[in-house]
LOBA-84158 format. One record per residue: residue in three letters; residue number from 1; x, y, z of N, C-alpha, C in turn. Coordinates in steps of 0.2 Angstrom, whole numbers. Each point is the difference from the previous one (the first is absolute). Layout:
<torkes>
TORKE   type   seq     n_X     n_Y     n_Z    ca_X    ca_Y    ca_Z     c_X     c_Y     c_Z
TORKE    ALA   NUM       X       Y       Z       X       Y       Z       X       Y       Z
...
</torkes>
This chain:
<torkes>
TORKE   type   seq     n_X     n_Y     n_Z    ca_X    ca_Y    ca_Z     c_X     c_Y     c_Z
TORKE    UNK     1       5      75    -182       7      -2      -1       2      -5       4
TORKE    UNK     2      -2       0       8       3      -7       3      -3      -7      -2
TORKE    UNK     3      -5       1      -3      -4      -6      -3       4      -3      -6
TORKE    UNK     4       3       5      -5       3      -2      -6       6      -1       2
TORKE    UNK     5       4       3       5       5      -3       1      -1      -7       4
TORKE    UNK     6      -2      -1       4       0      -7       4      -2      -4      -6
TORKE    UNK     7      -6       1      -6      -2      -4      -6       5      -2      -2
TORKE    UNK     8       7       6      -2       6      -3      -5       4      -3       4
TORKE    UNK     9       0       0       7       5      -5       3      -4      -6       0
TORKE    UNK    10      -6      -3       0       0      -4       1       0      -6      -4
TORKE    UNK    11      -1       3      -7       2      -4      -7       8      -2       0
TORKE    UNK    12       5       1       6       8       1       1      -1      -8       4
TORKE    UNK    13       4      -6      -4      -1      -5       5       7      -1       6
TORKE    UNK    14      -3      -2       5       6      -2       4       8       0      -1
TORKE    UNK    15       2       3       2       9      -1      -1       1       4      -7
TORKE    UNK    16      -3       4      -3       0       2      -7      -2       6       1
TORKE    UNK    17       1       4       5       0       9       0       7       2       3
TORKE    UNK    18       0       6      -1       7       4       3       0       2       4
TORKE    UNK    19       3       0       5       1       6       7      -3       6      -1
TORKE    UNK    20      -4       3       7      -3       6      -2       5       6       1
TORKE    UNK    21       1       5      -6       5       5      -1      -1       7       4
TORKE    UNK    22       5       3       4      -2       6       6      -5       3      -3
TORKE    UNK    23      -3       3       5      -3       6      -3      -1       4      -6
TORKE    UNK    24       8       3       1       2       4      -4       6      -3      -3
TORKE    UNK    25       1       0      -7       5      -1      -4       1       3      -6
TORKE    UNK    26       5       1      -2       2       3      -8      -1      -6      -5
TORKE    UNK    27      -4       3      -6       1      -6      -6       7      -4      -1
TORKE    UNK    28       1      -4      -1       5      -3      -3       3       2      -3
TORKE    UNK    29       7      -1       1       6       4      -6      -2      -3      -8
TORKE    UNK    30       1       6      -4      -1       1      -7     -12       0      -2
TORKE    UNK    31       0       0       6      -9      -1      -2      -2       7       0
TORKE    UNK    32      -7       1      -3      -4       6      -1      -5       4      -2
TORKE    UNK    33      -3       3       1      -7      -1       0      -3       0       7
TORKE    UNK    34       4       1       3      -6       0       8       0      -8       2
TORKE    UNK    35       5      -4      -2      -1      -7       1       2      -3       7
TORKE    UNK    36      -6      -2       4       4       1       5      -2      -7       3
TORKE    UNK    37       2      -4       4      -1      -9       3      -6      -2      -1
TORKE    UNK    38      -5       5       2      -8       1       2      -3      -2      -9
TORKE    UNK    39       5       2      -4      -4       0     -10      -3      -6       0
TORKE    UNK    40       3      -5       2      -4      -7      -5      -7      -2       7
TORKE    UNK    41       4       3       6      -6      -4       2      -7       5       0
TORKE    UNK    42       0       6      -1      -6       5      -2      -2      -2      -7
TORKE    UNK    43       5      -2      -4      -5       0      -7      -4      -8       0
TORKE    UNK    44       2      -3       4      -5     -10       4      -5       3       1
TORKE    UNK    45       3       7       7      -6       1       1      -8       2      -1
TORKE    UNK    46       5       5      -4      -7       3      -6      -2      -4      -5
TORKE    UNK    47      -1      -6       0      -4      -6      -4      -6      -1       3
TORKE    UNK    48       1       1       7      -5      -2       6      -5       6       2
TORKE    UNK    49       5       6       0      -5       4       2       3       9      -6
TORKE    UNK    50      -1      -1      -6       2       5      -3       0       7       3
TORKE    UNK    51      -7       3       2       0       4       2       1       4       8
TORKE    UNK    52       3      -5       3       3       1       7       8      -1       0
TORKE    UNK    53       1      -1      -7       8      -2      -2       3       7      -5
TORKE    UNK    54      -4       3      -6       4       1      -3      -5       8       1
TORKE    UNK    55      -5       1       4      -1       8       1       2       1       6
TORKE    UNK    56       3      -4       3       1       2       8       7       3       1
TORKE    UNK    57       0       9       4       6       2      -2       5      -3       5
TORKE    UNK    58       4       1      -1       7      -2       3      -1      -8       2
TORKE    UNK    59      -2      -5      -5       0      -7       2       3      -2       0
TORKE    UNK    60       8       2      -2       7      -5       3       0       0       7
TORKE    UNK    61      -1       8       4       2       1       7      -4      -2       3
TORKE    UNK    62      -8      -1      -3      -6      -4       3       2      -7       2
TORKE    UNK    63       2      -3      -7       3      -7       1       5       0       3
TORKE    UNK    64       6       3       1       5      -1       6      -3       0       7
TORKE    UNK    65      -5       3       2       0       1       5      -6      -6       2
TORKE    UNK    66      -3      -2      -3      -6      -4       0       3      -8       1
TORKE    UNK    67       5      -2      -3       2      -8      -3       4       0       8
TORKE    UNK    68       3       8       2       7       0       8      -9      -2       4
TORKE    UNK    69      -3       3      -1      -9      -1       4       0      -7       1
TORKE    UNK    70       0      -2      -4      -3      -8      -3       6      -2       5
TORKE    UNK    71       7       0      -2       5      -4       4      -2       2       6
TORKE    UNK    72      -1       3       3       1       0       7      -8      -3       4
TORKE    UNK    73      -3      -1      -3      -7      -1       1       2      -9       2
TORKE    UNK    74       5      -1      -6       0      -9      -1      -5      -2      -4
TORKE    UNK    75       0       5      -6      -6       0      -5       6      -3      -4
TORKE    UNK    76       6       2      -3       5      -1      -5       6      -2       3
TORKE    UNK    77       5      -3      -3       5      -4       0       3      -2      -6
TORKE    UNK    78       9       2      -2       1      -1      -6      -3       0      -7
TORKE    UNK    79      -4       5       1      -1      -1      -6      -8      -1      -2
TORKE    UNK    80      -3      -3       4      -5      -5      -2      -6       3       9
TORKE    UNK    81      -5      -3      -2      -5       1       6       1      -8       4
TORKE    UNK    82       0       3       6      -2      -5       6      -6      -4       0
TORKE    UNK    83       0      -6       4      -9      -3       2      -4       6      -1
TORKE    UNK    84       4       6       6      -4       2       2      -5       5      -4
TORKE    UNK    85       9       1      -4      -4       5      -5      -4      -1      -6
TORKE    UNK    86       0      -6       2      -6      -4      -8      -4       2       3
TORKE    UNK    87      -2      -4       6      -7       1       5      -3       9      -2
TORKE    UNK    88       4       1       4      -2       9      -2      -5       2      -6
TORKE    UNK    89       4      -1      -5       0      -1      -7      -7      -1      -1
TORKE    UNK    90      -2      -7       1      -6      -6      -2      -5       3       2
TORKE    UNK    91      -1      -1       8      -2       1       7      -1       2       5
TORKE    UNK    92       1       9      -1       4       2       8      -7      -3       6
TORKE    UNK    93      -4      -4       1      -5      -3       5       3      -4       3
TORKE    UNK    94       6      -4      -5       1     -10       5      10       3       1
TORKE    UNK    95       2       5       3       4       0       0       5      -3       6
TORKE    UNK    96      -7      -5       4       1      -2       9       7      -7      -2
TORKE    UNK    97       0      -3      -7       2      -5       0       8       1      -1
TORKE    UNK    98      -1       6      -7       8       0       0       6       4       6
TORKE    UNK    99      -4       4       4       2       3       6       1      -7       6
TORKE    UNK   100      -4      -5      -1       1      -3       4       6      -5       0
TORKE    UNK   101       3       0      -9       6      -6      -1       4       5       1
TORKE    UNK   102       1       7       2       4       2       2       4       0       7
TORKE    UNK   103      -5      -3       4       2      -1       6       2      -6       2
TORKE    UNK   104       5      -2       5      -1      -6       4      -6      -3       3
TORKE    UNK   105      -1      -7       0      -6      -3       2      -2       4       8
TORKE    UNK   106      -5      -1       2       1       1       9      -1      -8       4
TORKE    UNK   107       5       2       4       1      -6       3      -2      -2       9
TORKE    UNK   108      -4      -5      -3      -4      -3       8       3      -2       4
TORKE    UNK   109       7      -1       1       3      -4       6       4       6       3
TORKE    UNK   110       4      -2       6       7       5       2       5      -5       2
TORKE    UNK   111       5      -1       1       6      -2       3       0       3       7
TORKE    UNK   112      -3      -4       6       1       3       8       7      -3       2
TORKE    UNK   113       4       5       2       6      -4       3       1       0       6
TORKE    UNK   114       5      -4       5       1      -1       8       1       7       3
TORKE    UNK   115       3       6      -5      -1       5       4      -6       5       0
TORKE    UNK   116      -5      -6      -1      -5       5       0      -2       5      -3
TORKE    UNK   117       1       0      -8       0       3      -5      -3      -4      -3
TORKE    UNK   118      -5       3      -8      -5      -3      -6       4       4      -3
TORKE    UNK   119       1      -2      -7       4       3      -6      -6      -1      -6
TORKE    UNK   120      -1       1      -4      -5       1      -5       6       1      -6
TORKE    UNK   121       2      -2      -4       5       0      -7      -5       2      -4
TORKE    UNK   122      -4       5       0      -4       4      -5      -3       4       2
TORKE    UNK   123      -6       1      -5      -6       3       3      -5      -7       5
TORKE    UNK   124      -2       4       5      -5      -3       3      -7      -1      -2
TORKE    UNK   125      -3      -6       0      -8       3       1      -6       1       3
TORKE    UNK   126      -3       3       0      -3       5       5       0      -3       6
TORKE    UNK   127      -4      -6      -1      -1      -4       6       6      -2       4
TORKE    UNK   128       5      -3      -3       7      -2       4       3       7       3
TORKE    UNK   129      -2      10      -2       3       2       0      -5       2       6
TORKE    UNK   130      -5       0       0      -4       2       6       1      -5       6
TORKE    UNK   131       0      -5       0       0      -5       4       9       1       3
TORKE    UNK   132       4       1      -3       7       1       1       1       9       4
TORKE    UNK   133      -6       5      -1       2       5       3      -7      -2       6
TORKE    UNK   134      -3      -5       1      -4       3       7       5      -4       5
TORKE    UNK   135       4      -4      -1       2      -3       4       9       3       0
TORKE    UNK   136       3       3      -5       7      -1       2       0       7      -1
TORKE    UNK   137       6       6      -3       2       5       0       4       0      -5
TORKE    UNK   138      -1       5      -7       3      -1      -7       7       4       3
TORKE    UNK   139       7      -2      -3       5       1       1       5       3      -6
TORKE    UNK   140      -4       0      -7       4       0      -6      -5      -1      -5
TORKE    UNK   141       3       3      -5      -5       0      -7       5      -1      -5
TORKE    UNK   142      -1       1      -6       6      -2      -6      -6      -8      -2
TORKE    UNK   143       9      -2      -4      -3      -7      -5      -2      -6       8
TORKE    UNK   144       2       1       4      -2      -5       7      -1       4       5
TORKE    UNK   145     -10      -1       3       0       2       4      -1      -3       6
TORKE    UNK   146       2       4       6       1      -5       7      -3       3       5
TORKE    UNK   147      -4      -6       5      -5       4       5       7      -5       7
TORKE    UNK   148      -1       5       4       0      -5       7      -3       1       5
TORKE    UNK   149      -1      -7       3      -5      -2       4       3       4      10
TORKE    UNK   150      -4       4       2       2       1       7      -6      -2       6
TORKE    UNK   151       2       2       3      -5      -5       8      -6       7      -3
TORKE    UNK   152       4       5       0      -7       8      -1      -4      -1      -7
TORKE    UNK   153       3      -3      -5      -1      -4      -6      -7      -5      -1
TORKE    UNK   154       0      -3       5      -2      -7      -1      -5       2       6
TORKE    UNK   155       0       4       5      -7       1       3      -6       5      -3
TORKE    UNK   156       5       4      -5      -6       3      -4      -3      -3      -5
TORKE    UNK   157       4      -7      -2      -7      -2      -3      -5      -5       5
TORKE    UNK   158       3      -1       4      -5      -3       7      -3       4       2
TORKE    UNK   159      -2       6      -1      -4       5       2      -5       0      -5
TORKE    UNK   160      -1      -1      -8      -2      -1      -5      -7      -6       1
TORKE    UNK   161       3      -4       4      -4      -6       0       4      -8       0
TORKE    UNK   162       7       1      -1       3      -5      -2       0      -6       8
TORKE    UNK   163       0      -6      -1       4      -2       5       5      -5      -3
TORKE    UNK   164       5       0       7       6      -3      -4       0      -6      -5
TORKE    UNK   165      -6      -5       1      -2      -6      -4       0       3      -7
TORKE    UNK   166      -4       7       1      -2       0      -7       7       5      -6
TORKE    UNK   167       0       5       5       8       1      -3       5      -3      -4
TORKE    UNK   168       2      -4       7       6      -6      -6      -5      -3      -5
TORKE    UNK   169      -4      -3       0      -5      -4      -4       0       6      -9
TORKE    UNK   170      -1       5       2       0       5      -7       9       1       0
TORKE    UNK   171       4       1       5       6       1      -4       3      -8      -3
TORKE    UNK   172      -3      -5       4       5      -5      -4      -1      -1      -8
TORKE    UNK   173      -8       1       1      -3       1      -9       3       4      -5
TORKE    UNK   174       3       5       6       3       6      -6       9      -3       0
TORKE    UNK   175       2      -4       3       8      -1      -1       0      -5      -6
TORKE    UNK   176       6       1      -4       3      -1      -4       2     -10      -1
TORKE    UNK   177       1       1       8       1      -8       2      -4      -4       3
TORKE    UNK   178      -7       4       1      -5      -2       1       1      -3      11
TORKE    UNK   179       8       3       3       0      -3       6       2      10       0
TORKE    UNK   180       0       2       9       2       3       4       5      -1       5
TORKE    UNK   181       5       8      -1       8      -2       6      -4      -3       6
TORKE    UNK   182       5      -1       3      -3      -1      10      -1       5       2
TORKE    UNK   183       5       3      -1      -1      10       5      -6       4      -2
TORKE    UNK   184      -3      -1      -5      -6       4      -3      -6      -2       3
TORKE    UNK   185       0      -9       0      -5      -3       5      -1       2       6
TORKE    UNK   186       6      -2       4       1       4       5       0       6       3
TORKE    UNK   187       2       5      -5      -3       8       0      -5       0       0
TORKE    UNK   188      -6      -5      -5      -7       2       1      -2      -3       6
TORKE    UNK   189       1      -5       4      -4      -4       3       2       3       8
TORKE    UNK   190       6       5       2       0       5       1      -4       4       3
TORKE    UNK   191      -1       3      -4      -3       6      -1      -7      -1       1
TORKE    UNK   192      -3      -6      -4      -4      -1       3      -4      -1       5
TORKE    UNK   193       6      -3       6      -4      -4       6       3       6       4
TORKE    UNK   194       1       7      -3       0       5       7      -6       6      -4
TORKE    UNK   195       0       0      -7      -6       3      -1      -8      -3       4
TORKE    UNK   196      -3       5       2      -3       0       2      -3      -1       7
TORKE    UNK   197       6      -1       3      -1       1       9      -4       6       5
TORKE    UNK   198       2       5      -3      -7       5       0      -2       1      -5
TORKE    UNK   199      -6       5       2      -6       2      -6      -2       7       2
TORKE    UNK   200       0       3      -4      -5       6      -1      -7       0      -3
TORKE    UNK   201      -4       2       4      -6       0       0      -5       7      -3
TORKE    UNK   202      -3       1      -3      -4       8      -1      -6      -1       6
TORKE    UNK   203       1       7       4      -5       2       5      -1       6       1
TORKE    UNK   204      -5       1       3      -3       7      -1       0       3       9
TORKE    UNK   205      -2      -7       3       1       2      10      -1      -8       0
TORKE    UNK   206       1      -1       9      -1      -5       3      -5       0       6
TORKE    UNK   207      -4      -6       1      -1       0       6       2      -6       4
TORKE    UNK   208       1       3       6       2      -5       5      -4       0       5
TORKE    UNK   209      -1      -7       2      -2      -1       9       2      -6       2
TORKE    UNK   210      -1       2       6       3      -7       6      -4      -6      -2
TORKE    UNK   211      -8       2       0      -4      -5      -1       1      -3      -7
TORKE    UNK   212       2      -9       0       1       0      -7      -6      -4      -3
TORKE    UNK   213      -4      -2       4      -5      -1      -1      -6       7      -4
TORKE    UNK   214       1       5       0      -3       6      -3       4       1      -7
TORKE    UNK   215       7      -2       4       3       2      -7      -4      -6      -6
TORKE    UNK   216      -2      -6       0      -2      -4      -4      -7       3      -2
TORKE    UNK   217      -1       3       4      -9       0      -2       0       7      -4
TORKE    UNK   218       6       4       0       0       6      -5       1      -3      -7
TORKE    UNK   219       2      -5       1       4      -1      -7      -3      -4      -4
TORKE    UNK   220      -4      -1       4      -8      -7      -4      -5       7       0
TORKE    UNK   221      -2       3       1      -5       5       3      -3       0     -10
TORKE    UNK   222      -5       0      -1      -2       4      -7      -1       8       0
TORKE    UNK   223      -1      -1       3       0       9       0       4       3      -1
TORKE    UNK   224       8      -4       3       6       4      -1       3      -2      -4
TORKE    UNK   225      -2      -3      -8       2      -4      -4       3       6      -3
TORKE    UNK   226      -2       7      -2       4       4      -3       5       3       2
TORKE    UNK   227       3      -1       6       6       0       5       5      -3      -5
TORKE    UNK   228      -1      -5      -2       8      -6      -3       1      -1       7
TORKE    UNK   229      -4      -2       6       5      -3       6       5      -7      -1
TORKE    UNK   230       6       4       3       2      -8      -1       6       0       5
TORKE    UNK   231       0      -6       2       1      -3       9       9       0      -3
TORKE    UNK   232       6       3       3       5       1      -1       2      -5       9
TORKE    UNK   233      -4      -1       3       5      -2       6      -8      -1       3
TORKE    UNK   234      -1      -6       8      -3       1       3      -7       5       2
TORKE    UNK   235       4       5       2      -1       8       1      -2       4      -2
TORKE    UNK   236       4      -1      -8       0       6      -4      -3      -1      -5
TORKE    UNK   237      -4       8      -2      -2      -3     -10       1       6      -3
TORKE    UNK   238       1      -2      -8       4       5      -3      -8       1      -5
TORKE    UNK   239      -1       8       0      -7       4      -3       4       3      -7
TORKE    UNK   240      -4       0      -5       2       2      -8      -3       5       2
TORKE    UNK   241      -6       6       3       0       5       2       3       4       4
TORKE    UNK   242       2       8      -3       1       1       7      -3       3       7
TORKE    UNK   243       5       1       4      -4       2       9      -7       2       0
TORKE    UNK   244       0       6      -4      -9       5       2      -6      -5      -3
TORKE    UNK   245       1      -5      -6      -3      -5      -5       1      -5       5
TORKE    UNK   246       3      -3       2       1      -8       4      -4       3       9
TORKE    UNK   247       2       5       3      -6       2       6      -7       0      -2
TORKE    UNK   248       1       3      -6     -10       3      -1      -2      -6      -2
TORKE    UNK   249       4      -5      -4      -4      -6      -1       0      -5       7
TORKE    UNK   250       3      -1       4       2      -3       5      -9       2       5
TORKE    UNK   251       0       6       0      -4       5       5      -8      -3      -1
TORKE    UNK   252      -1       3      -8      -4      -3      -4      -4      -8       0
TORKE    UNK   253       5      -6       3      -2      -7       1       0       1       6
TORKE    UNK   254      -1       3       4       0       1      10       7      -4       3
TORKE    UNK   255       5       1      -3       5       2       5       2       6       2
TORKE    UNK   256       5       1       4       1       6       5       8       0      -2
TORKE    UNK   257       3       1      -4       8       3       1       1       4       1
TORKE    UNK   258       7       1       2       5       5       2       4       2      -4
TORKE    UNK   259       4       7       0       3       1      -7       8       0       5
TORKE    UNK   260       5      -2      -3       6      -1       1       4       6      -3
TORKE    UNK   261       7       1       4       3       7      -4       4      -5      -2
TORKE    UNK   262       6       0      -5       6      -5      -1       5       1       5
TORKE    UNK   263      -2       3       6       5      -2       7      -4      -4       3
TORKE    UNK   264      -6      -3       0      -5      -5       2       0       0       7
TORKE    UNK   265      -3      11      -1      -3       1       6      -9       2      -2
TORKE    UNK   266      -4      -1       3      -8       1      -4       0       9      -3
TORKE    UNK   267      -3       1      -5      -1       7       0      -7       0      -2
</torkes>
């Protein structure tokens, strides 16, 4: 039945069908017979598919509630079938194209303004949307979306890898006017030169001594290449093992350590 009917709307050309009628309605004054809005287009229908048309019980209500299906789908409109619901119809396999003319294009650029705000006046895409959320904070959604740029903003995509060079270099690409405000610049360039004043390091223990000549020769040593030694200071070196695994291998090459408590008293 929804086959027959989408058939008979589809022989209906543009601008030449009629609004679709409620659900439920009374035949027309002075009509009879069971006649009801749904009679012409059921008997179109059953040209197409006789026996899903004229054995099927209750096909008027079928068809009422079928053609409301169709409208709210975006299959039918006045009367007639949509792109979409041609597509359907034909094809239901290639329906990527007619879903796509229903959408706005996606768009590559943003509008950055001086208060440190990108505006998007559509949808964004993927890449302008990704590159606009490692660096700023989305602030709004609807027909324009907006990110803004903050110093907490702008160092988490400097934590990703970015540095300030390369930052501006992809948002200028992505702006509208192909330039960037000042204050954005300088929010990045900011943020930058106080990123990474320290650092965190992954360690498992340390060792220390006075002699820093020892310290050098642990750290070349081959035998304690599974350590991950690595010289943090003079004195110091930071071990990828921990403490009972960095003594036993230590012990094992003929040194002699001492085991430290973290009050760096020996235990």
């Amino acid at each position: 039945l929804r086959h027959a009917l989408l058939a008979a709307l589809a022989t209906v050309p543009h601008g030449a069908g009629a609004p679709l009628p409620p659900l439920f309605t009374e035949p027309p004054e002075g009509e009879t017979g069971g006649h009801t809005p749904w009679t012409d287009l059921l008997r179109a229908a059953d040209w197409h598919r006789p026996l899903a048309v004229t054995h099927q019980p209750m096909a008027g209500e079928r068809a009422a509630h079928t053609l409301h299906e169709a409208a709210y789908l975006g299959l039918a409109a006045h009367g007639t079938l949509t792109p979409l619901g041609r597509a359907l119809l034909t094809d239901p396999q290639s329906l990527d194209r007619p879903l796509a003319d229903l959408l706005p294009p996606l768009l590559e650029q943003a509008h950055f303004q001086a208060d440190l705000t990108a505006v998007v006046p559509g949808r964004p895409a993927a890449g302008l949307a990704a590159l606009l959320a490692s660096a700023a904070d989305r602030e709004s959604e609807g027909h324009a979306v907006t990110w803004r740029f903050t110093p907490h903003s702008v160092r988490r995509a400097l934590d990703t890898g970015h540095t300030a060079d390369t930052l501006l270099e992809d948002l200028t690409r992505a702006s509208a006017t192909g330039t960037l405000p000042q204050p954005l610049g300088y929010l990045v360039r900011d943020a930058a030169r106080a990123h990474g004043r320290m650092r965190v390091l992954p360690a498992a223990c340390c060792i220390r001594s006075d002699d820093e000549a020892l310290v050098k020769e642990l750290a070349a040593h081959r035998a304690l290449h599974d350590l991950g030694l690595r010289a943090i200071a003079p004195t110091v070196l930071v071990s990828a093992r921990p403490p009972a695994a960095t003594l036993d291998a230590l012990r094992a090459a003929g040194y002699a350590p001492a085991l430290e408590s973290d009050t760096g008293t020996t235990t």
